[in-house]
N, C-alpha and C positions, 0 to 999 in steps of 0.2 A: 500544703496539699494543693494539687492542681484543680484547675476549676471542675474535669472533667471527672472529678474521682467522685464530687456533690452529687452529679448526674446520677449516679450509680444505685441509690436510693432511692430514686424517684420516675426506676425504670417502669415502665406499664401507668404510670400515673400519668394526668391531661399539664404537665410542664413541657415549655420549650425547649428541645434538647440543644438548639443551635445555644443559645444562653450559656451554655456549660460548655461550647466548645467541638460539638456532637454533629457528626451529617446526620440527620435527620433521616434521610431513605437507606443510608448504610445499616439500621438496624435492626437485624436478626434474631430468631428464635432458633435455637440449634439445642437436639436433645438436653434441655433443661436448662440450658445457660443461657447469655447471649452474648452477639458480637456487633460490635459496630465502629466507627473510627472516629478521629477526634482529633482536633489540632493539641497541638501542646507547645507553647510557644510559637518555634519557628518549624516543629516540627509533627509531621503526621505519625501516627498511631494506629495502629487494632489495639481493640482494649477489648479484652475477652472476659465474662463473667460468669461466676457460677460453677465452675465442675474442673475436672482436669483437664488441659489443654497443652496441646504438640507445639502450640508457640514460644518461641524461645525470644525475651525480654524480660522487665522485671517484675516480679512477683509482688503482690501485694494484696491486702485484704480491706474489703468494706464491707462494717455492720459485720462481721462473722461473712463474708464473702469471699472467696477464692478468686482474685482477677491478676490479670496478667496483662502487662502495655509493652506489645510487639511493636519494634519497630518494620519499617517498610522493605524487606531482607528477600532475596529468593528464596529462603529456606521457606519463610513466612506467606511467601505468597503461596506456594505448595501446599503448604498447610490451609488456608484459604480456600484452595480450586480443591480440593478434596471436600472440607466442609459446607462449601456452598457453591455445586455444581455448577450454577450459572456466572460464575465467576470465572469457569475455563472457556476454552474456547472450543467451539464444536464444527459439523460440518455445514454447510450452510450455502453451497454452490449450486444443491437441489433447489436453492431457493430461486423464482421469478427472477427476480433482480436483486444484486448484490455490488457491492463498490467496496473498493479498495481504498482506506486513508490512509497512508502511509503517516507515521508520525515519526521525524527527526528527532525531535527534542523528549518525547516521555512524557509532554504535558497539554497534547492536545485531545484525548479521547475524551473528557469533559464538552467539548462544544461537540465535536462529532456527536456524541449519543443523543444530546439535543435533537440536531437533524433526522435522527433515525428515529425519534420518538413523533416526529410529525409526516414520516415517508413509511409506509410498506416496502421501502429495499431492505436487504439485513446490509451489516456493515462487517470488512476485514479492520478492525481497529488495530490489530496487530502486523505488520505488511514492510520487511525492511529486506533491502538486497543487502549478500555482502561489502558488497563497494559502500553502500551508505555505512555499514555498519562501520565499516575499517575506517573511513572520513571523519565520522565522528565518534572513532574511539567507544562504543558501547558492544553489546553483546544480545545473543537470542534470547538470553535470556531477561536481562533488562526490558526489552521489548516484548514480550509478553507480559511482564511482572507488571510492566507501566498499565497496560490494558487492563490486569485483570484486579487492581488497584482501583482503577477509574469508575469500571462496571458493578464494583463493592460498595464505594462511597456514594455512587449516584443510582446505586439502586438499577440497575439496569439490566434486566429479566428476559428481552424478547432472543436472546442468545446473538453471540457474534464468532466472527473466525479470525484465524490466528495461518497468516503466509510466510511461508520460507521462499520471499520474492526471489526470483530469477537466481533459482542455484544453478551450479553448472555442475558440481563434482557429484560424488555419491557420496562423501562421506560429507559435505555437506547435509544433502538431504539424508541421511541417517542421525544428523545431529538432531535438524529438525523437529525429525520424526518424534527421536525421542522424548525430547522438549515438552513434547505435546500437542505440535503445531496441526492443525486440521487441513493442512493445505499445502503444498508444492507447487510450486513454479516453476519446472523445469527450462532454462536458458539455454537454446541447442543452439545460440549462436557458433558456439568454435567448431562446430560439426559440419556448418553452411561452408559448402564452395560459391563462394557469389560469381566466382571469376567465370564460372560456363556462362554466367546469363550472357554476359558483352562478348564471349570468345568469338573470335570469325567462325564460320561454319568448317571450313576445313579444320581451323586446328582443332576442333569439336571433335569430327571425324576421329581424327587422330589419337586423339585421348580417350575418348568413351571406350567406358568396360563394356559389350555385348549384357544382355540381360533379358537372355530369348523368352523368358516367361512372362517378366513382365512387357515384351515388345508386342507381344500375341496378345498380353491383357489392354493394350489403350492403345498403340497404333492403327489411326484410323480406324479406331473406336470412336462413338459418340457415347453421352450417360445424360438421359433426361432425369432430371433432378424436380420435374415439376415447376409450378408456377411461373412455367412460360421458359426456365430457366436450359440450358442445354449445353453441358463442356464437350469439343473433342480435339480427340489429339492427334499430332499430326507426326511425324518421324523425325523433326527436327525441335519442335520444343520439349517432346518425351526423351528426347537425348537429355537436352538443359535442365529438365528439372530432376531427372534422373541422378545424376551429376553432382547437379545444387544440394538433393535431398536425400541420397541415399545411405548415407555417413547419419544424417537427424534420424533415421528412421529405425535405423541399427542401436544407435544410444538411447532411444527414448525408449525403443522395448525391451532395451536390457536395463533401465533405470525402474521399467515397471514390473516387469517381474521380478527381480530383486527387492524390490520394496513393497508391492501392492497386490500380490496374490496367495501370501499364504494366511493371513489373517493377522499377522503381527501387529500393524499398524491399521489405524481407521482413520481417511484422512483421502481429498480431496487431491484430483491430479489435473497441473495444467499443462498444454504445450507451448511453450513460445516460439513461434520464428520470426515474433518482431524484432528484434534486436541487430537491424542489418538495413543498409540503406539501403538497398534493392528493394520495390513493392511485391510485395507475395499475388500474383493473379489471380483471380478464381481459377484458372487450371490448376496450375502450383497449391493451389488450399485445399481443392479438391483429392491432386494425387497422396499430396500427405493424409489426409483425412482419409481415403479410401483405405490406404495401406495401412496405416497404424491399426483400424477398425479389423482389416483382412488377418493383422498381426495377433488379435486380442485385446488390443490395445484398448482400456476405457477410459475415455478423459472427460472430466467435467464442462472442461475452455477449451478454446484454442485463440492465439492470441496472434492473425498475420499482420503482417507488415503494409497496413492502408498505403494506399498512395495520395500525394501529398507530404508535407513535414508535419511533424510530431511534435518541435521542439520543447525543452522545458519552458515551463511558468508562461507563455503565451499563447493565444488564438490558433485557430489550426491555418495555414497557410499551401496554398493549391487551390488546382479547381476545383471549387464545392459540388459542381455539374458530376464531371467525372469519380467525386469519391461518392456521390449516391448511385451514382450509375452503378458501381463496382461493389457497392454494398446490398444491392437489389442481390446479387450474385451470391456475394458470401453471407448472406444471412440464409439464403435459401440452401448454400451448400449443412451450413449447420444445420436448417431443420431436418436435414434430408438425413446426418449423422444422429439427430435427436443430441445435441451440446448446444451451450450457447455459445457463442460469439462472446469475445476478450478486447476491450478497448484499453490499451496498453499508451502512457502517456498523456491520460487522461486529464490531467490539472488543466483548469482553463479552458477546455477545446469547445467554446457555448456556442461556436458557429456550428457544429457536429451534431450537439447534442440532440438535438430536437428530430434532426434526420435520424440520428442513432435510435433515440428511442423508438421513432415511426417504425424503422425497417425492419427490425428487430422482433418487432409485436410485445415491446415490453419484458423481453427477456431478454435478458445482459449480463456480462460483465465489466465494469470502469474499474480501472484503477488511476487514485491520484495517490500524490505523495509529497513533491517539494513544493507544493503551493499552500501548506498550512504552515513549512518555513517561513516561506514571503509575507505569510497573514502575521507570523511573531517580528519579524522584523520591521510588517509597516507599524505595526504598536512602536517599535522601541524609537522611530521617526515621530513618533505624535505624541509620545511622552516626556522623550531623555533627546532632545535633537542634538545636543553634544556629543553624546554614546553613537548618536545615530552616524554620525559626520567621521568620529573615527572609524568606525567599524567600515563604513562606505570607502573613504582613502584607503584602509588598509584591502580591502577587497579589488582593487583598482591593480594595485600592485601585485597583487595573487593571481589574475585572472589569467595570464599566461600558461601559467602554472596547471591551474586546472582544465583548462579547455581539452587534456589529453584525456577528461573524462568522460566528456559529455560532444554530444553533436550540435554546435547552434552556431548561428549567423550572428549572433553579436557584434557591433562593431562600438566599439566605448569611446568613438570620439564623436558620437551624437550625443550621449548622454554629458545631459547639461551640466556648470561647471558648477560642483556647489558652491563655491566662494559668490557665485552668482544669486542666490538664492535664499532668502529666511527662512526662516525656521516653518513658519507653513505653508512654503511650497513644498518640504522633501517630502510630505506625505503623498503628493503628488507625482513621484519618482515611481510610484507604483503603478502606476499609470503607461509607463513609460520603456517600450518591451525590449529597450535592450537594457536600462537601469534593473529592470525586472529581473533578466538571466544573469546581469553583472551578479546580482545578489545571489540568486537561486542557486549557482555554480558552484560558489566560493565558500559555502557554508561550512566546509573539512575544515580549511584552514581557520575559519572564523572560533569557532568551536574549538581547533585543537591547538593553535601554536599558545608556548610558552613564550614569558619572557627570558631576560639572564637570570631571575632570582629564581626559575623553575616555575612561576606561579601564570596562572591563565593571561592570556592577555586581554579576553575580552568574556569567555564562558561562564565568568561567574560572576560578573555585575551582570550580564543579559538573565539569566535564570533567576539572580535575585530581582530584577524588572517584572520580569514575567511571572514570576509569587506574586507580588506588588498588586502588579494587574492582570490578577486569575481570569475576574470575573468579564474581565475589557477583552481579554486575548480570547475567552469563552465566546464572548458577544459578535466579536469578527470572524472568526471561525462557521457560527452558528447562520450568518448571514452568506459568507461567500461559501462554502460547501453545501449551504441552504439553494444557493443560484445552479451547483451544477444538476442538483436532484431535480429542479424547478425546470430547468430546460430540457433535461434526459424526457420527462413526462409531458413535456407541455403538447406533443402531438401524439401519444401512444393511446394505442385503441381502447376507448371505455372511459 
C-alpha cells in the first residue's frame, strides 16, 4: 500500500500531509470529495476521493472510500481545469501588468508562481511558439497541461494565462483557441515588406499601389497624441510604411474577425510586428495602430519592433538615450489606443527595465521565455559538471545548425575553452553572453537528438537532474525571474 493511500484517513485531521507524500496546498474540497496530488514513487498523481470521478487511473478504495490515482494525462488535466476553475487558464491582459514565462521544459511554473506570489503582475505561465514547440518535440497541449499541473499542486489561485505565442497560420490559432488558450499572439512577420523601408525613392515611386483614401487620411497630416507627443506624415514615408504594412493590416483583420467577433471564443488578441530587424518608428506604430482601431480591430498588446537588438539570453544592446527617447513616443501612442505596450524578447533585458516600467506608468506587457532554459542548464553546470561539459561540446558542434533560427551575434571563439576550466568555473559560463546564446540556441537539438540505439542522448539524464533538484531549479528561477519584476518596478509610479 503506498504511503499516500494512509493519508486518506486522516483527511481534515491536524497530520502532515507532506509525510504521506501529499502537496499540501494541492488540497481540494470539490462537491463532497476531495482532490489533491501526491508523489508516488518516481511518479506524480491526482488522487481523487470520495464520489464518482471523470478521471481515468486506477480505482481503488479506503475505509469504504471510493478513490481513484490519475496519472498526469491531458485527458486528466481537462478533467482538473473543469473541476477546479482556477486551474485553467483565463484572460488576464486587462490586467496592469502582466509577463510572459515561457517554459521549454514543462517544469518551470513551480518557481515562476513563487515570483507572482510576492508581485502584483499576473503571469502567462503557459507561452510557447511553434518553432519552440517543433525544437523540442512537445505539443499545445503539453504546455498548458504542465501549467495547469503546477497551479493544482502549489495551490495557486490569483488566476494566470495561457499564449498561442507568435502564430502565424489560422488554423494555428484555431488550434489554440480550442485548446483553451486565453490569449494569441498573432506573428504578421510574413506579411511585413521590410524591403520598402531601404528602397531608393524612385524605385518606391515605381512600386507603390496609389491608396487615395488613405493619402488624404495622413499626407501632411499631423495627430497630436498628447503629452507633448505629435506624429506627421510626410508623402514619402506614408508611401514606406504603407508598403511595409498594408499586407499586416489586411491579415490581422481577417485573423480577427474570423476568430474574435462572433462569441465563440473568449480570449486575449496581440499584434506583433516585432519579429523583423527593421525598428518599428512611432510613425509606423502609430499608422498600424490607427488603422487596425479605424478597422475594428480590438487588441489587448501590440508588440513593435524597439530599436536596438533584442537578442536572446542577454542585456539589451544600443543606445539606451535613443530607446527611451522612442519609448516616450510609443508608450504615449498606446495610451492614446487605450492597449498596453508588448515587450517581446524580454529574458534578461535589466538595462530596459527600469525605463520600461517608468514610461509605461506600470502598465505592460514582457515576455520572457529561453532564459528559464539557461536557469536549468546553469543547475545542471553546478551539479552534474560532466553532463555539463558534454551537453556544452555537443551544443558547439550544433550551433551552425541553429543559427537559421534565431538572430544573434554570437561569436564562439571567445567562449573560453573548457578543457581550460574546472569544474567551478562553468557556472560562471553563464555569465558570459556568447556561452549564454551558445546554449540558449541549441536547446532543439539538446533536448531532441537520438543516439543509434534510438534512445535520447542527453533528455533524459537532464529531466532526471532536474526531478533531483526540483527544489534548486525552483530556487534559481525564483531569484532571476524575481530580478526582472524587481527592475520592471524599481522606477514605476507609486
Amino acid at each position: 500500500m503506498k504511503n499516500y493511500k494512509n493519508f486518506i484517513p486522516l483527511i481534515g485531521t491536524k497530520v502532515d500531509p507532506v509525510a504521506y507524500g501529499v502537496y499540501p496546498l494541492s488540497i481540494n474540497s470539490v462537491g463532497g470529495g476531495t482532490v489533491f496530488m501526491a508523489e508516488d514513487s518516481k511518479e506524480t498523481l491526482i488522487v481523487a476521493v470520495g464520489k464518482d470521478w471523470d478521471f481515468s487511473g486506477v480505482e481503488f478504495e479506503v475505509e469504504d472510500q471510493p478513490c481513484v490515482a490519475a496519472p498526469l494525462t491531458h485527458a486528466n488535466a481537462k478533467v482538473l481545469r473543469s473541476l477546479l476553475p482556477f486551474t485553467a487558464p483565463v484572460r488576464v491582459l486587462h490586467k496592469e501588468r502582466t509577463v510572459g514565462v515561457g517554459d521549454r521544459l514543462g517544469i518551470a511554473a513551480p518557481g515562476h508562481i513563487r515570483v507572482f506570489e510576492e508581485y502584483d503582475a499576473f503571469p502567462i505561465l503557459a507561452q510557447q511558439s511553434i518553432r519552440e514547440l517543433t525544437l523540442t518535440e512537445r505539443t499545445y497541449e503539453d504546455v498548458l497541461d504542465a501549467a495547469t499541473f503546477a497551479v493544482f499542486r502549489d495551490g495557486y489561485k490569483k488566476g494566470y494565462g495561457a499564449d498561442g505565442d507568435h502564430l502565424k497560420k489560422a488554423e494555428e490559432v484555431k488550434m489554440a483557441l480550442d485548446l483553451g488558450y486565453s490569449m494569441i499572439t498573432l506573428d504578421c512577420s510574413d506579411h511585413m515588406h521590410n524591403e520598402f523601408e531601404s528602397m531608393p525613392k524612385a524605385e518606391l515611386d515605381n512600386k507603390y499601389m496609389a491608396k487615395t483614401e488613405l493619402e488624404k487620411k495622413y499626407i501632411g497630416k499631423s495627430f497630436d497624441l498628447g503629452e507633448g507627443v505629435v506624429v506627421t506624415f510626410d508623402e514619402e514615408s506614408f508611401k514606406r510604411m504603407a508598403m511595409v504594412y498594408g499586407e499586416v493590416l489586411d491579415y490581422a483583420t481577417s485573423i480577427y474577425e474570423k476568430f474574435f467577433t462572433d462569441g465563440t471564443y473568449s480570449a486575449d488578441f496581440e499584434i506583433s510586428i516585432d519579429e523583423t530587424t527593421t525598428p518599428t518608428t512611432p510613425l509606423e506604430h502609430f499608422f498600424v495602430a490607427n488603422e487596425l482601431t479605424a478597422r475594428g480591430v480590438k487588441f489587448a498588446t501590440l508588440a513593435p519592433r524597439f530599436c536596438g537588438e533584442f537578442q536572446k539570453g542577454v542585456d539589451y544592446i544600443g543606445d539606451i538615450k535613443q530607446f527611451e527617447q522612442e519609448l516616450v513616443a510609443h508608450t504615449a501612442i498606446a495610451r492614446y489606443f487605450d492597449y498596453k505596450i508588448s515587450l517581446h524578447s524580454g529574458s534578461d533585458k535589466f538595462m530596459v527595465f527600469p525605463i520600461f516600467g517608468r514610461l509605461t506608468r506600470g502598465r505592460f506587457h514582457v515576455k520572457t521565455a529561453g532564459t528559464n532554459w539557461l536557469e536549468a542548464m546553469k543547475l545542471v553546470a553546478m551539479v552534474d559538471p560532466k553532463l555539463y561539459r558534454e551537453v556544452h561540446a555537443f551544443a558547439l558542434s550544433k550551433f551552425d545548425e541553429v543559427t537559421k533560427y534565431y538572430h544573434v551575434t554570437t561569436d564562439i571563439t571567445r567562449i573560453p575553452d573548457l578543457d581550460t576550466l574546472d569544474d567551478k568555473a562553468l557556472v560562471k559560463l553563464f555569465e558570459h553572453n556568447d556561452a549564454r546564446q551558445l546554449i540558449h540556441i541549441t536547446y532543439g537539438p539538446i533536448l531532441s537528438t537520438k543516439d543509434a540505439k534510438g534512445e535520447f542522448l542527453f533528455k533524459d539524464r537532464l529531466y532526471d537532474l532536474w526531478k533531483i533538484h526540483e527544489k534548486q531549479y525552483s530556487d534559481l528561477l525564483f531569484h532571476h525571474i524575481g530580478r526582472h519584476l524587481k527592475e520592471l518596478y524599481r522606477h514605476m509610479r507609486g
